[in-house]
C-alpha positions as CSV (number, residue, x, y, z in Angstrom):
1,X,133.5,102.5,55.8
2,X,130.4,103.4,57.6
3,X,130.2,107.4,59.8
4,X,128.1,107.5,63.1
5,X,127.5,111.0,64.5
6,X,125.4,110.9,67.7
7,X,123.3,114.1,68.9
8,X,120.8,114.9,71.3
9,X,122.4,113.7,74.8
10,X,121.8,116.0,77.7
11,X,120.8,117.1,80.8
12,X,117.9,116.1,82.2
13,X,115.2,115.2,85.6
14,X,114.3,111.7,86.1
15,X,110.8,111.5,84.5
16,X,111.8,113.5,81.4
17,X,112.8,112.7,77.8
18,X,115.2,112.8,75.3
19,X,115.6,112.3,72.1
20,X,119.1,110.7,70.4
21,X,120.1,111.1,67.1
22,X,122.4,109.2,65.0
23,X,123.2,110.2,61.0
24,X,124.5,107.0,59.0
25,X,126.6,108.4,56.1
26,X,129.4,106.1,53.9
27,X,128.4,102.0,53.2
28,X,125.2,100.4,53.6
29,X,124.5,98.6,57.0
30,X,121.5,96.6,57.7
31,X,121.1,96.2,61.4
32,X,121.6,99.8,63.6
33,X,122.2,99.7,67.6
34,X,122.6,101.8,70.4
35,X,124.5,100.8,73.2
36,X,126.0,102.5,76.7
37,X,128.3,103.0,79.4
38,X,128.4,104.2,82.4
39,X,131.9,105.1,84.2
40,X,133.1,101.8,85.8
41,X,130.8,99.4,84.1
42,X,130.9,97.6,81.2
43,X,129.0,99.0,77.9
44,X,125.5,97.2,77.2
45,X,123.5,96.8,74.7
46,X,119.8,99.2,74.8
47,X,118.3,98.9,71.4
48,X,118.4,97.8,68.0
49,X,116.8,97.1,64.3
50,X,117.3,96.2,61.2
51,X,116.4,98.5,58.2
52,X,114.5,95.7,55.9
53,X,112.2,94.4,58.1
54,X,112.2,96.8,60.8
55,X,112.6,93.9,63.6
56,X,113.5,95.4,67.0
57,X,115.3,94.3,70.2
58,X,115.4,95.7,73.5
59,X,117.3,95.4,76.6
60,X,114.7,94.5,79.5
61,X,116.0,97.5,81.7
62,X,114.4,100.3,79.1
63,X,111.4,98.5,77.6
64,X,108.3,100.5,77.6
65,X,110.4,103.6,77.9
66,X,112.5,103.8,74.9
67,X,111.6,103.1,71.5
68,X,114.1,102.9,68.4
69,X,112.9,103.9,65.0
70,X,114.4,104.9,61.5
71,X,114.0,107.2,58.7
72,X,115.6,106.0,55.5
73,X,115.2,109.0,53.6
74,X,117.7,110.4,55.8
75,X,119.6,107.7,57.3
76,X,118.9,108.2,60.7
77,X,118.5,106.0,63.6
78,X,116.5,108.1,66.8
79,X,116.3,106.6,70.6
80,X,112.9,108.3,72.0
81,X,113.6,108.1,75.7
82,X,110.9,108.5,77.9
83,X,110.7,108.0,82.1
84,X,114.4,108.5,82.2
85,X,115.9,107.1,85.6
86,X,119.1,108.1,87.1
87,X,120.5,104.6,86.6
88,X,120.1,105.5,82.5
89,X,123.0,108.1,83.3
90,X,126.0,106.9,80.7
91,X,127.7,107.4,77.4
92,X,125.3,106.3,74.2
93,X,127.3,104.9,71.7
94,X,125.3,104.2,67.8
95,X,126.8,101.2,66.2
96,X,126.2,99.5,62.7
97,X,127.0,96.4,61.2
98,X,125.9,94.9,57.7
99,X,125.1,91.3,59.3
100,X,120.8,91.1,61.0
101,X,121.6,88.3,63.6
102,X,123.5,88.4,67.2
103,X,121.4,92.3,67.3
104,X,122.8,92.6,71.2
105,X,126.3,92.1,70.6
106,X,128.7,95.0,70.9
107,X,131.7,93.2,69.1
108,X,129.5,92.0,65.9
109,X,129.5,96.1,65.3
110,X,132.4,97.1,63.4
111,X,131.1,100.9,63.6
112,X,130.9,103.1,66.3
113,X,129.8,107.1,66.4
114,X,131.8,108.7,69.5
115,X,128.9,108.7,71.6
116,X,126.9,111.4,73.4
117,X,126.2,112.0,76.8
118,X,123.3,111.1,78.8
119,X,123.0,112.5,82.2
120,X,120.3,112.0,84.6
121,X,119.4,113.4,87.8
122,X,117.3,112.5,90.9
């Protein structure tokens, strides 16, 4: 079994930044995601990588604004947000999986955190 604990949601103005946290504990995974939803739509994939070789994906909506990086030493996953919109207002979900490939699918993650709020305003 794999734990996800999310940190770091909030409140903030469009422009600002956040910072997410998500601490891996339990079985080794190789490719970490984050993911959201916002009430009434469907969650979507944001970001991913993998721990080997540090590949990275990103959803077109958030490129150039939020960056995913890792620190092994503690088994951490971060999402640096930066220029924050209002439309970035959702849930953040982490997710793991053990498997590198299909990185923006939700259902190829077996492992979810409980996901920590985002909220944005104009």
């Amino acid at each position: 079994q794999v734990q996800l604990v999310e940190s770091g949601g909030g409140l903030v103005q469009a422009g600002g930044s956040l910072r997410l946290s998500c601490a891996a504990s339990g079985r080794t995974t190789n490719t970490m995601g984050w993911f959201r939803q916002a009430p009434g739509k469907e969650r979507e994939f944001v970001a991913a990588m993998t721990w080997t070789d540090t590949n990275t994906n990103y959803a077109d909506s958030v490129k150039g604004r939020f960056t995913i990086s890792g620190d092994n030493a503690k088994n951490t996953v971060y999402l640096q947000m930066n220029s924050l919109k209002p439309e970035d207002t959702a849930l953040y979900y982490c997710a793991a999986k053990r498997a590198r490939y299909y990185m923006t699918s939700a259902p190829t993650y077996p492992y979810w955190g409980q996901g920590t709020q985002v909220t944005v305003s104009s």
